[in-house]
ROBA-210498 format. One line per field, with one value per atom (N, C-alpha, C): z, x, y. Coordinates in Angstrom, 2 decimals, padded with zeros to 5 digits. Each point is the difference from the previous one (the first is absolute). Layout:
% residues N
w = (Z;...)
u = (X;...)
v = (Y;...)
This chain:
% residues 303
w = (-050.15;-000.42;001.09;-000.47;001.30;000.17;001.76;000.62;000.23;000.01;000.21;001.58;000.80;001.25;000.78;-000.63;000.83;-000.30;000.84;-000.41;-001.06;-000.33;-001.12;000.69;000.45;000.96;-001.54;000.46;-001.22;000.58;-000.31;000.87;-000.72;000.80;-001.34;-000.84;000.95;-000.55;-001.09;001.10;-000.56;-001.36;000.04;-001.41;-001.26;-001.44;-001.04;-000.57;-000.16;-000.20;001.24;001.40;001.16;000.15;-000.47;000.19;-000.90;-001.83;-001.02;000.50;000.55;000.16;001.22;001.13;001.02;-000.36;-001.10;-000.38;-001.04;-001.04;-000.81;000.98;000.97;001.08;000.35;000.32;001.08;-000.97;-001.50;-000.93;-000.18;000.50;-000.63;001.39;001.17;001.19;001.10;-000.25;001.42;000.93;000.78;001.27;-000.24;000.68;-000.84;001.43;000.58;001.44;-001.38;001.01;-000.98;000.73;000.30;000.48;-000.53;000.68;-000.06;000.78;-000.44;001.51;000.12;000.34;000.70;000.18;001.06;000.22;-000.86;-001.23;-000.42;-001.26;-000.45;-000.77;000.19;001.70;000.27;-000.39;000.78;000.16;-002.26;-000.18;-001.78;-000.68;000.75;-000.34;000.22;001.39;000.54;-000.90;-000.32;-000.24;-001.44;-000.53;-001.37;-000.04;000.56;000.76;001.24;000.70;001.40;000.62;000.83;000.46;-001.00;-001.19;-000.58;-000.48;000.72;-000.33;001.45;000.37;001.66;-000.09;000.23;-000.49;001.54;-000.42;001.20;-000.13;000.70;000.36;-000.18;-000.56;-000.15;-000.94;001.09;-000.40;-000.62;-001.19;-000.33;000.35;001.10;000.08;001.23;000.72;001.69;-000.30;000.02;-000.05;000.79;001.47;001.23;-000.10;-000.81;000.32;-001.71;-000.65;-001.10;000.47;001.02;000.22;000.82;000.78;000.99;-000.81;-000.86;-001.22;-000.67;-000.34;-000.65;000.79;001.64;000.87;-000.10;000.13;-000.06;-000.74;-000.87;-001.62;000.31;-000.31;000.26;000.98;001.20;001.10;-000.38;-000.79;-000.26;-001.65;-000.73;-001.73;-000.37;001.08;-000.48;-000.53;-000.19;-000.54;-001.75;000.47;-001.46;-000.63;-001.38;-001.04;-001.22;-000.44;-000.89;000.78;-000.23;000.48;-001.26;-000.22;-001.19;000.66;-000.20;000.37;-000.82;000.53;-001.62;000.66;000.79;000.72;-000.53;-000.06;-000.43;-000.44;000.33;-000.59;-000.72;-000.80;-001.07;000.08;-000.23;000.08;-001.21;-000.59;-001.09;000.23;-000.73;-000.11;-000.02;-000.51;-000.28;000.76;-000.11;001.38;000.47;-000.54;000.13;000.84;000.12;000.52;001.14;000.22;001.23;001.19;000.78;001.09;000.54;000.64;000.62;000.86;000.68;000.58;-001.07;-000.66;-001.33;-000.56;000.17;-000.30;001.16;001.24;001.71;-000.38;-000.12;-000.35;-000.70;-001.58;-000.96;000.28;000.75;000.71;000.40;001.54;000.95;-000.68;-000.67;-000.74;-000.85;-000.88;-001.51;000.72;000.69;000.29;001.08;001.42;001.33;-000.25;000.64;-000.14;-000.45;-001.46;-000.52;000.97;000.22;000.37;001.23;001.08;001.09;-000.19;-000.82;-000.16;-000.19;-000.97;-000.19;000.80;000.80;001.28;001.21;-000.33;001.44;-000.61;-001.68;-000.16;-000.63;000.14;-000.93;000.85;001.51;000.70;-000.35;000.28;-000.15;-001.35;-001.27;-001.17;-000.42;000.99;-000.10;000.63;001.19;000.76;-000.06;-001.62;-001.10;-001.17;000.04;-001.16;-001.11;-000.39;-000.45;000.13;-001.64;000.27;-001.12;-000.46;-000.99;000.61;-000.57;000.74;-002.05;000.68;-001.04;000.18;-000.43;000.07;-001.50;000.39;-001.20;-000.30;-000.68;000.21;-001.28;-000.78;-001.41;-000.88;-001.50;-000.94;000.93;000.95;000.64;000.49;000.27;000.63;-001.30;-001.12;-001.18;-000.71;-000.41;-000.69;000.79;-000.21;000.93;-001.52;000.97;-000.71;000.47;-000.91;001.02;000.59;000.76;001.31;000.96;000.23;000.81;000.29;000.20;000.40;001.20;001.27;001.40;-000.15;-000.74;000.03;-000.42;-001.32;-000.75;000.63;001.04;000.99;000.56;000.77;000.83;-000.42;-001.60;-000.25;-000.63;-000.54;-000.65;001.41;001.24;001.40;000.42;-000.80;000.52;-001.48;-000.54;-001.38;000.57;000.40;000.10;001.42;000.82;001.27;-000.56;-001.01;-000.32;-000.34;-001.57;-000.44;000.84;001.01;000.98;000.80;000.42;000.96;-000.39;-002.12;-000.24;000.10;-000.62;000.17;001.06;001.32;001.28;000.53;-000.51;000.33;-001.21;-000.96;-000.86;-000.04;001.25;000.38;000.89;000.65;001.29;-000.37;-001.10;-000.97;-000.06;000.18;000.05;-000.96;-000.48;-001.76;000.82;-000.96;000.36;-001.36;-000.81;-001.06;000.48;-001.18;-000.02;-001.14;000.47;-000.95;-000.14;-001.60;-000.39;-000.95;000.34;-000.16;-001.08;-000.78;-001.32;000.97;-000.92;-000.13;000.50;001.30;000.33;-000.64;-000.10;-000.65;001.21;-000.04;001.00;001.34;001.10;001.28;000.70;-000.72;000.44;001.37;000.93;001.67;000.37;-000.38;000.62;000.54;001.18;000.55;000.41;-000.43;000.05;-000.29;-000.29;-000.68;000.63;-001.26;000.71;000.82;001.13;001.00;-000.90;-001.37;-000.55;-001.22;-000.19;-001.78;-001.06;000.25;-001.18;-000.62;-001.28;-000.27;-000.70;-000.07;-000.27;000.92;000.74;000.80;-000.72;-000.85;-001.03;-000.89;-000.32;-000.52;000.56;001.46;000.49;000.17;000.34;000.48;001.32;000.56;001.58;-000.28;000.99;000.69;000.77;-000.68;000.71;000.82;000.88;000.31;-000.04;-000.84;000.50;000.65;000.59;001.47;-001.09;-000.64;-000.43;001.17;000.90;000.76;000.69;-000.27;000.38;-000.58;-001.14;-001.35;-000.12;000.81;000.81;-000.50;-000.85;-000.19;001.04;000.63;000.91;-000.68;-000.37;-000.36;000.88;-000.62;000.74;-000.52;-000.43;-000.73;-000.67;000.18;-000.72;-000.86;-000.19;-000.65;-001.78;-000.34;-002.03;-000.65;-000.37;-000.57;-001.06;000.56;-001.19;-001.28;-000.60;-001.83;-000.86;000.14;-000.25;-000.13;001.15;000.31;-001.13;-000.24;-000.94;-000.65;-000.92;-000.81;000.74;000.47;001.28;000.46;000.90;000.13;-000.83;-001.63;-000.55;-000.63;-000.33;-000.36;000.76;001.19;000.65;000.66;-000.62;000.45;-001.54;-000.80;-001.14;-000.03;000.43;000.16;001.07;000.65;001.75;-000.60;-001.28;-000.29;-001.75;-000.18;-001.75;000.62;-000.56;000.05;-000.62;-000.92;-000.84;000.47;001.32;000.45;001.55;000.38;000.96;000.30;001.10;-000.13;001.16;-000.14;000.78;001.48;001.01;001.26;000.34;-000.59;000.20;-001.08;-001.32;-000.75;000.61;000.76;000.53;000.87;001.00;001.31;-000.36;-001.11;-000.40;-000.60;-000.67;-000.75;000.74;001.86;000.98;000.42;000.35;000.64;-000.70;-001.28;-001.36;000.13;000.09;-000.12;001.53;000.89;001.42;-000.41;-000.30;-000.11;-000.53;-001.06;-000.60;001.61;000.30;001.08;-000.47;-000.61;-000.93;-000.12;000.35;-000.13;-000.47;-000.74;-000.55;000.96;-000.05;000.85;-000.26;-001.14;-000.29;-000.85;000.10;-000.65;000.14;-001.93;-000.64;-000.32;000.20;000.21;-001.01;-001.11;-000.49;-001.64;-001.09;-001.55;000.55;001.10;-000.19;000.85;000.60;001.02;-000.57;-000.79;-000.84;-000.96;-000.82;-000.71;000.59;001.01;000.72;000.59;-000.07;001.07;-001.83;-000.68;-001.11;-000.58;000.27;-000.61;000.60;001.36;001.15;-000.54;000.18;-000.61;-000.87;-001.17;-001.34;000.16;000.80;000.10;000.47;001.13;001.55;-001.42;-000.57;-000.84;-000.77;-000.84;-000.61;000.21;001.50;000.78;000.21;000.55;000.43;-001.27;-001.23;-000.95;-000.58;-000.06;-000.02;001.05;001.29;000.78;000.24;-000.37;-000.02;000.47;-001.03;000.32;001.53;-000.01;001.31;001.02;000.42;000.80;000.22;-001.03;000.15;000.40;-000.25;000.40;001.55;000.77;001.45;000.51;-000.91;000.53;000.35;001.44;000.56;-001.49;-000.14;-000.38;000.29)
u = (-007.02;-001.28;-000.53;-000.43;-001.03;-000.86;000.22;-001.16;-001.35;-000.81;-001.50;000.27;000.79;-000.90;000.95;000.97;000.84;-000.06;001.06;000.14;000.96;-000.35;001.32;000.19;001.13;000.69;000.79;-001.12;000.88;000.46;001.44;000.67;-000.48;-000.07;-000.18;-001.32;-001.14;-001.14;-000.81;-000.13;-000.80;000.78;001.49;000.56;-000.81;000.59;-001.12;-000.12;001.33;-000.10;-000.87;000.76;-000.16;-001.87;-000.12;-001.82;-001.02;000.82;-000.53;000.07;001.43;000.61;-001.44;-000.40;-001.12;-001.05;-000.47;-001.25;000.10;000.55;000.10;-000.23;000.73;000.25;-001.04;-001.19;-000.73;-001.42;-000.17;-000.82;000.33;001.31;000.09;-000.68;-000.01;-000.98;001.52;000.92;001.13;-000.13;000.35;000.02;001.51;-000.21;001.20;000.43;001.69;-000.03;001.13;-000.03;000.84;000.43;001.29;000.68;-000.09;-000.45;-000.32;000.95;000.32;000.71;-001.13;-000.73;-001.26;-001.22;-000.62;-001.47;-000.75;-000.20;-001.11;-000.06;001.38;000.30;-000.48;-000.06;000.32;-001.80;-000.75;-001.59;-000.38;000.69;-000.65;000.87;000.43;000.76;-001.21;-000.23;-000.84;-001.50;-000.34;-000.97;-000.62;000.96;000.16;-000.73;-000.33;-000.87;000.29;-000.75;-000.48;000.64;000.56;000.04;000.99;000.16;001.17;001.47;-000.40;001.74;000.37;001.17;000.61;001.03;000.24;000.37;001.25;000.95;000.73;001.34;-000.04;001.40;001.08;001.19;001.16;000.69;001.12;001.16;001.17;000.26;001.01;001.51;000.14;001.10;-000.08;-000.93;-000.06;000.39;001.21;000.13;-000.48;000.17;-000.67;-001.23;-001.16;-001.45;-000.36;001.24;-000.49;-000.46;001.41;-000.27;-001.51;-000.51;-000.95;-001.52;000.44;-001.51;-000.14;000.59;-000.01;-000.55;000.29;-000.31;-001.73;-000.28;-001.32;-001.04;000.85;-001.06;-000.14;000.94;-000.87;-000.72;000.12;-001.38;-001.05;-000.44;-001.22;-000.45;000.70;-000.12;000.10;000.92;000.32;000.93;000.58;001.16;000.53;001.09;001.07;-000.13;-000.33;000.13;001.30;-001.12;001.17;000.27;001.17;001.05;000.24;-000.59;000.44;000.74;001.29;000.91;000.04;-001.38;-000.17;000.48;-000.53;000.88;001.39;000.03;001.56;-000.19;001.60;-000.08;000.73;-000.11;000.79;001.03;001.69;000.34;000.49;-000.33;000.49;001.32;001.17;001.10;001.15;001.12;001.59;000.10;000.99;000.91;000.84;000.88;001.01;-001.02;-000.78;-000.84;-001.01;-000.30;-001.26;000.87;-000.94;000.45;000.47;000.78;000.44;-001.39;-000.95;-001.15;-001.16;000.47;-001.50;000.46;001.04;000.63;-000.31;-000.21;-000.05;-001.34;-001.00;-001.23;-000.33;000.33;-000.31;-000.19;001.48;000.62;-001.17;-000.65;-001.07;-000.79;-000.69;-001.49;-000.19;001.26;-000.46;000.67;001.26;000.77;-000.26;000.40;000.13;-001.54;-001.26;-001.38;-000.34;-000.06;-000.64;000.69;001.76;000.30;-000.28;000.12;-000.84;-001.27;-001.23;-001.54;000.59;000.89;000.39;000.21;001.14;000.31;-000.64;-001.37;-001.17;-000.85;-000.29;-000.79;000.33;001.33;000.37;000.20;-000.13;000.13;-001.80;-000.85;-001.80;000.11;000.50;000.31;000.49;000.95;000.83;-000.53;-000.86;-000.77;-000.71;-000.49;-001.26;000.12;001.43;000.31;-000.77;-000.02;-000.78;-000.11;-000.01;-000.15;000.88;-000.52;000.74;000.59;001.16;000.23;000.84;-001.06;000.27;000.42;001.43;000.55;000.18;-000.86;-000.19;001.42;000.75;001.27;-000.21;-000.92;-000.19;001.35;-000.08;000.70;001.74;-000.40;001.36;000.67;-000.21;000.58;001.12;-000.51;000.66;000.75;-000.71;001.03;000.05;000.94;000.75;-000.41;-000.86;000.05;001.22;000.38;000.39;-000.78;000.65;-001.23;-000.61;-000.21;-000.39;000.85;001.20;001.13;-000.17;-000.63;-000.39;-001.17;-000.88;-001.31;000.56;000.39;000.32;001.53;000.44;000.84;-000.22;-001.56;-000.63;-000.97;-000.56;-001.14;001.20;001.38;000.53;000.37;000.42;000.49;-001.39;-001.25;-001.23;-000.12;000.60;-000.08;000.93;001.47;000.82;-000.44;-001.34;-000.12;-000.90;-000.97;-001.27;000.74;001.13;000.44;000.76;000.65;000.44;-001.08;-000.59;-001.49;-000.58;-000.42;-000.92;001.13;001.25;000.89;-000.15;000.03;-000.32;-001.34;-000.92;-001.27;-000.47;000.39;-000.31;-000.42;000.88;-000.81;-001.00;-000.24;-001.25;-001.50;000.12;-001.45;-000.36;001.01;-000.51;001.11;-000.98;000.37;000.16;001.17;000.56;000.34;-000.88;-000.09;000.49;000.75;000.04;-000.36;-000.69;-001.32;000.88;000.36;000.87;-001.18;-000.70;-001.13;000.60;-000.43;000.13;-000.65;-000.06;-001.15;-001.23;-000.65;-001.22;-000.68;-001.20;-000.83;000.21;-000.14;-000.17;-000.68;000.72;-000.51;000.95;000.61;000.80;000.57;-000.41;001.12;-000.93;-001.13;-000.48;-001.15;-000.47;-000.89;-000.51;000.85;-000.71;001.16;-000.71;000.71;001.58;000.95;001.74;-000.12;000.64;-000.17;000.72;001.41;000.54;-000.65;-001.10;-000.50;000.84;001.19;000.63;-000.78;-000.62;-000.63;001.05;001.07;000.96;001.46;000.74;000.72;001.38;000.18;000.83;000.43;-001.51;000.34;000.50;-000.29;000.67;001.46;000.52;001.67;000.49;-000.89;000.23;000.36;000.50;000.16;-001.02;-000.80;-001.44;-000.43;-000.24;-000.88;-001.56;-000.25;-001.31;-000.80;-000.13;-000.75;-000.93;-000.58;-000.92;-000.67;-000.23;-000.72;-000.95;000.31;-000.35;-000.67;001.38;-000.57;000.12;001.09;000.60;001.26;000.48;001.43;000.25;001.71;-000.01;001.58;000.55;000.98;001.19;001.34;001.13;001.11;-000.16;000.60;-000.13;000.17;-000.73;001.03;001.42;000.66;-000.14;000.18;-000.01;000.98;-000.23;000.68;000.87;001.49;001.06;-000.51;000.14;000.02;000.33;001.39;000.37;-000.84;-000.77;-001.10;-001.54;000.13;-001.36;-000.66;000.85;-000.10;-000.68;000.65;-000.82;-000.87;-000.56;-001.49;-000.52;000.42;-001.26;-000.63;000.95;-000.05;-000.78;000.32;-001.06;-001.33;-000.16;-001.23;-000.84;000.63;-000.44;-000.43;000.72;-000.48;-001.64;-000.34;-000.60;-001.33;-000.11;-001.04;-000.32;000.16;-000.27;-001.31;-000.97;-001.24;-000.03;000.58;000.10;000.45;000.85;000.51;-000.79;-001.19;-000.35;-001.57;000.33;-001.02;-001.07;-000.97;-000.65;-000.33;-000.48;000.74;-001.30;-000.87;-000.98;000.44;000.52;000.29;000.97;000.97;001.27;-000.30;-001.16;-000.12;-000.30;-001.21;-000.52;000.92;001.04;001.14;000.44;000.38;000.98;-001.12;-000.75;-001.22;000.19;-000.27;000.02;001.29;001.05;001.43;-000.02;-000.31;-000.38;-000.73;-000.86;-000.83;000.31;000.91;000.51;000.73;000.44;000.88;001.79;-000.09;001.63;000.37;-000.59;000.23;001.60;000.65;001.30;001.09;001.52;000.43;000.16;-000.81;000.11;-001.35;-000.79;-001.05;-000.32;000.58;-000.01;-001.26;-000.66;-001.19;000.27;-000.60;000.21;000.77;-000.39;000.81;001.39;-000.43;001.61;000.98;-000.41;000.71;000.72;-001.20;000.56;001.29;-000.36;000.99;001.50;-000.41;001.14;000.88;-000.32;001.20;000.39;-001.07;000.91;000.91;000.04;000.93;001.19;-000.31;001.00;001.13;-001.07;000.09;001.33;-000.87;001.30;001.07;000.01;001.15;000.89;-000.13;000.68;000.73;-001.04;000.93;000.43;000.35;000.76;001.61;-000.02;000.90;000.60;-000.29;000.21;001.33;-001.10;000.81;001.35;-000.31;001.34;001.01;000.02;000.80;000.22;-000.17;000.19;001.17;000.67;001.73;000.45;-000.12;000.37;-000.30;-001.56;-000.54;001.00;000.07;000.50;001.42;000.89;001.33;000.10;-001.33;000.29;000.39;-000.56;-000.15;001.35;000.13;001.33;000.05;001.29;000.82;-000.41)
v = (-040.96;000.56;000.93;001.04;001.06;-000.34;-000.41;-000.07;000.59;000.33;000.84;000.26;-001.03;000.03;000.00;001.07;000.75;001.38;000.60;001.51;000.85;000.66;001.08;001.01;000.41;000.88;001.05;000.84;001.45;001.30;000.59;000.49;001.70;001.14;000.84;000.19;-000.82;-000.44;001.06;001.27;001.31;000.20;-000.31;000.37;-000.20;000.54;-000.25;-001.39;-000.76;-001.24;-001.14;000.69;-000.63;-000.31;001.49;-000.35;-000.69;-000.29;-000.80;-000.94;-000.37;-002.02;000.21;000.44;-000.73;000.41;000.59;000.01;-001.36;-000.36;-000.94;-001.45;-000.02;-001.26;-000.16;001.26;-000.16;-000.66;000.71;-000.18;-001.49;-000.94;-001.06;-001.38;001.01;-000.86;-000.17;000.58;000.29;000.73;-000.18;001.25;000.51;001.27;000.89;000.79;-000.08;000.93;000.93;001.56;000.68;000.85;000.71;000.61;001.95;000.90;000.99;001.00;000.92;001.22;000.73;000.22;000.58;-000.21;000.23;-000.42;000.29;001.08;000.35;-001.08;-000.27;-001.04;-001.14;-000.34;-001.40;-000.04;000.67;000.20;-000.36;000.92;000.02;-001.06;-001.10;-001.33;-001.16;-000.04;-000.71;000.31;000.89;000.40;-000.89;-000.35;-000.64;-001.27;-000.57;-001.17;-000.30;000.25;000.00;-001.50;-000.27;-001.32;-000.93;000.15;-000.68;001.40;000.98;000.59;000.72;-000.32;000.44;000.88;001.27;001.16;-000.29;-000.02;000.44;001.18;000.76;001.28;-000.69;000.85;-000.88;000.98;000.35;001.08;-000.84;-000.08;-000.83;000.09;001.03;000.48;-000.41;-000.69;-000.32;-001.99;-000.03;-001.50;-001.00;000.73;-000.94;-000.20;001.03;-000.65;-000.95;-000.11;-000.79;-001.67;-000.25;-001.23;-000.40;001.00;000.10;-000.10;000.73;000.26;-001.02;-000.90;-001.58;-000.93;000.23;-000.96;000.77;001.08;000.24;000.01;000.03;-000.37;-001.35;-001.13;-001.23;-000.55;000.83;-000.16;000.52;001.01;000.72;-000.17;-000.23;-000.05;-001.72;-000.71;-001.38;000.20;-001.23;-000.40;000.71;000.57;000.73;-000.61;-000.73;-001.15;000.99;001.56;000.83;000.87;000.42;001.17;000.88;001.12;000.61;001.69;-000.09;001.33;001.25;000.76;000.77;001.42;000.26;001.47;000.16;001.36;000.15;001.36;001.00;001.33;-000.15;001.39;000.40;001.11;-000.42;001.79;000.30;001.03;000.99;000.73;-000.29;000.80;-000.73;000.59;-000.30;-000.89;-000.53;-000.70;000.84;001.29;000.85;000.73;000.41;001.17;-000.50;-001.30;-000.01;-000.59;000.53;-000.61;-001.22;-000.20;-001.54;-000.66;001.20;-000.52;-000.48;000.44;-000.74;-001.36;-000.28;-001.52;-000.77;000.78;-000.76;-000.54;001.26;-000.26;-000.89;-000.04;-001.08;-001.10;-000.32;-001.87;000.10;000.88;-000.39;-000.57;000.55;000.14;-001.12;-000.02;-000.77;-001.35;-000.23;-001.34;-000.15;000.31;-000.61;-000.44;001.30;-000.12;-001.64;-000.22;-001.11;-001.36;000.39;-001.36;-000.48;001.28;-000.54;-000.36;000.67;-000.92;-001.29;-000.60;-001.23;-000.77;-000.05;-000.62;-000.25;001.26;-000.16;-000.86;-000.01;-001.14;-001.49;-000.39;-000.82;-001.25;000.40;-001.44;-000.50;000.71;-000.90;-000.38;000.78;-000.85;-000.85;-000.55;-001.43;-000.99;000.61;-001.20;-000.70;001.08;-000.52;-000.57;000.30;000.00;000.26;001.01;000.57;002.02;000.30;001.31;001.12;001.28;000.37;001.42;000.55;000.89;001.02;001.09;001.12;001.19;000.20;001.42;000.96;000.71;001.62;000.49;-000.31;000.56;001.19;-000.02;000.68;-000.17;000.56;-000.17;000.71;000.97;000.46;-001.18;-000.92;-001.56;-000.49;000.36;-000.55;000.67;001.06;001.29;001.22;000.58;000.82;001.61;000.87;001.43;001.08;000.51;001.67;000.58;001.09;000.31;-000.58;-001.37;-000.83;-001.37;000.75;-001.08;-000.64;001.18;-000.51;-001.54;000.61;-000.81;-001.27;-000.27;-000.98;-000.83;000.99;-001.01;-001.20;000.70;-000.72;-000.97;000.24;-000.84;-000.89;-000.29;-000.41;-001.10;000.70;-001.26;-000.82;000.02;-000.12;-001.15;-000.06;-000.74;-001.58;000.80;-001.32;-000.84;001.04;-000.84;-001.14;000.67;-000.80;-001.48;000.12;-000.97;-001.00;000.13;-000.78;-000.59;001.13;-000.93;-000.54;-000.70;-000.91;-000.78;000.01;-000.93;-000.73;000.56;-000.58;-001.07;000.90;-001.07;-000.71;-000.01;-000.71;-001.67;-000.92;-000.96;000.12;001.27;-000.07;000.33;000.34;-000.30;001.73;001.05;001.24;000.76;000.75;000.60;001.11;000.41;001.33;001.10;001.03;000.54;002.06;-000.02;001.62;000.63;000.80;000.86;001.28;000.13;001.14;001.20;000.52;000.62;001.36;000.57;000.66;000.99;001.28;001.19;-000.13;000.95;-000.42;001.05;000.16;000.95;001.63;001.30;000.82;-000.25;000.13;-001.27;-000.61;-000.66;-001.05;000.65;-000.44;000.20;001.38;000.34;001.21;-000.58;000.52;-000.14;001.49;000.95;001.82;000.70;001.06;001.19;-000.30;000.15;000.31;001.37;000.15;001.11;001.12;-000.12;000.94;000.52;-000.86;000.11;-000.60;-000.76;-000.66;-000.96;-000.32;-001.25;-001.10;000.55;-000.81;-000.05;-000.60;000.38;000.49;-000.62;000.23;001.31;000.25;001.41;001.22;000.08;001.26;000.05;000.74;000.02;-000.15;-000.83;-000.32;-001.36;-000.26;-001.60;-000.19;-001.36;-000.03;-001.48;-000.17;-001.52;000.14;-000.84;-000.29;-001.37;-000.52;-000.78;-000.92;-000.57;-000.62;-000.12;-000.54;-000.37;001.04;001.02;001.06;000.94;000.08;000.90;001.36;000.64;001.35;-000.37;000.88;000.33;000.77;000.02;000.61;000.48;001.19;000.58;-000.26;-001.19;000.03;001.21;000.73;000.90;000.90;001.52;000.62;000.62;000.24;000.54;-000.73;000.67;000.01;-000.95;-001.23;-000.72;000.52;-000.48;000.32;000.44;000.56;000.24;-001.33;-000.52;-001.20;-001.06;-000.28;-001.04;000.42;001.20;000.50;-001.24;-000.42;-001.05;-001.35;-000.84;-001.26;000.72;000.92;000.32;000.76;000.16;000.13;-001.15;-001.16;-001.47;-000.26;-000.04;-000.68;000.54;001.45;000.70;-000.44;-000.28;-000.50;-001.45;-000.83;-001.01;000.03;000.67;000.02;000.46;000.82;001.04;-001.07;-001.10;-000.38;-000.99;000.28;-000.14;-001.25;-000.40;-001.70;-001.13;000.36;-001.16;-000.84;001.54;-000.23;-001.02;-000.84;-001.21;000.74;-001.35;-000.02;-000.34;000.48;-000.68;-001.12;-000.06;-001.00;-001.72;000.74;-001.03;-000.80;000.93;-000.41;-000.82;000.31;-001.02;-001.37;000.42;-001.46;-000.77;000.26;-000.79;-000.39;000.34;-000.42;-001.15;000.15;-001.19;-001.12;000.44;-001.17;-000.92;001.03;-000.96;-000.73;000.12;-000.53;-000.97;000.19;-001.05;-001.21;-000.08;-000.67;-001.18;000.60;-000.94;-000.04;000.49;-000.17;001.62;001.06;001.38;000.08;000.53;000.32;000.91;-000.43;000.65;001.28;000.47;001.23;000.58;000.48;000.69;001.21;000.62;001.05;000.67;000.89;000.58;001.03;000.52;001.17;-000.35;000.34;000.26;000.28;001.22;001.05;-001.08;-000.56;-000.95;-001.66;-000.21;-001.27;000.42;001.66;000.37;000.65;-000.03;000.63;-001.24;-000.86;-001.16;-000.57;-000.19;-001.00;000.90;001.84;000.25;-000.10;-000.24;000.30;-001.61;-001.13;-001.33;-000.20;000.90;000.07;000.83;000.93;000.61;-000.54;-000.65;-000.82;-000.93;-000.70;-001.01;000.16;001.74;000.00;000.69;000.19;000.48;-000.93;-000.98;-001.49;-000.47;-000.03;-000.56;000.90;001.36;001.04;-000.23;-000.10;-000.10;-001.55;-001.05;-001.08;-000.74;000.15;-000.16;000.57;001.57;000.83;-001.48;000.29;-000.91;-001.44;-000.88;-001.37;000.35;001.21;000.01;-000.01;000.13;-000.39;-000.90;-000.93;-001.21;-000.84;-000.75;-000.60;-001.63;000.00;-001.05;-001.16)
């Protein structure tokens, strides 16, 4: 069950979800610390209620001060109770065509990032036994788009860490849930204008990252995607731009609190129509592959 009278550590805070989930927390009587890349951020973080939210700097790509910033939050905020891993970028483009450094990137950001917060806070959670720990992996954790093979690498190695790590603490009294998040409304991961003007990263013909945490796409590529590839990024500039599938990021927070609250949070919670509809199709497909190749499969098997 969530405690009141601990802390929620949100990574990515200023983000658009990042800033619903600690306004929702804070409306519910939590204190909220949240992880920002810049001062003006950190200042219009804090600002949100005075004395219950602790804005701290934090380059997700600087591994050494992750462990350091955990030890400091619970001297000044109190004790971690939630861990929610919501930071994370996004890159747009082929796998044939982007860079090998936007895959370096991804790992950082979306995988290593969360697992070191983990490991800096998971010894005071055992001591307490006690404590929930939440990673944003979004619907990319589950289904795999074209065009965002990099991203959905990494939210997909951020899926099988989650499912092993509740496996793991599952007797130490600390829930371990991955939040596969649908369509956010216009917002989502911005905190100001993209420095290129893309409002979709997808639609242009670059290979693109964009930073959630930040909210600055920053161009890994500027040459013109194959012809061949046309098709996967317009699918998925289509998917990025449908106005029907996209939620709310306030509804969204409060649904994550709610399932917390519960004390039993799921090792998996689907946020979003487009997101529920997207794994059961994934669901039925898997099992009807399963059952076509059937035979193949069992002919492995030793004598």
């Amino acid at each position: 069950m969530m405690s009141q009278s601990g802390t929620i550590l949100i990574t990515g805070a200023n983000s658009c979800f990042g800033r619903a989930l600690a306004q929702a927390a804070l409306e519910e009587g939590f204190r909220v610390a949240g992880t920002v890349r810049n001062e003006a951020a950190r200042l219009a973080f804090e600002a949100l209620a005075p004395g219950q939210t602790h804005g701290y700097l934090l380059d997700l790509t600087d591994q050494g001060a992750i462990a350091l910033l955990v030890e400091r939050i619970e001297l000044e905020a109190g004790p971690i109770t939630v861990l929610v891993n919501n930071a994370g970028c996004l890159h747009a483009g082929t796998v044939e065509e982007s860079p090998i450094e936007a895959l370096e990137h991804q790992l950082a950001v979306n995988l290593i990032a969360p697992t070191i917060l983990i490991q800096a806070i998971l010894p005071q959670m055992r001591r307490r036994r006690a404590g929930q720990i939440v990673n944003v992996t979004t619907i990319g954790g589950l289904v795999g788009l074209p065009g965002f093979g990099f991203s959905h690498a990494s939210r997909f190695a951020l899926e099988g860490l989650t499912e092993s790590l509740r496996k793991e603490l599952k007797l130490l009294g600390i829930d371990v849930t991955a939040v596969e998040i649908g369509g956010l409304r216009p917002g989502y991961g911005r905190t100001s204008e993209p420095s290129t003007g893309d409002s979709n990263p997808a639609a242009s013909g670059d290979s693109v990252t964009v930073d959630f945490s930040s909210g600055v796409p920053a161009r890994t590529q500027t040459s013109t995607l194959h012809a061949d590839y046309a098709w996967a990024l317009g699918a998925s500039r289509a998917v990025a731009v449908t106005e029907s599938h996209l939620i709310d990021p306030g509804r969204a927070a409060r649904a994550l609190l709610a399932a917390l609250r519960t004390g039993a949070a799921p090792a998996h919670l689907l946020l979003g129509e487009n997101a529920v509809q997207w794994v059961r199709e994934k669901i039925a497909a898997l099992k009807a592959e399963i059952t076509a190749w059937e035979s193949v499969s069992l002919s492995a098997q030793a004598d």
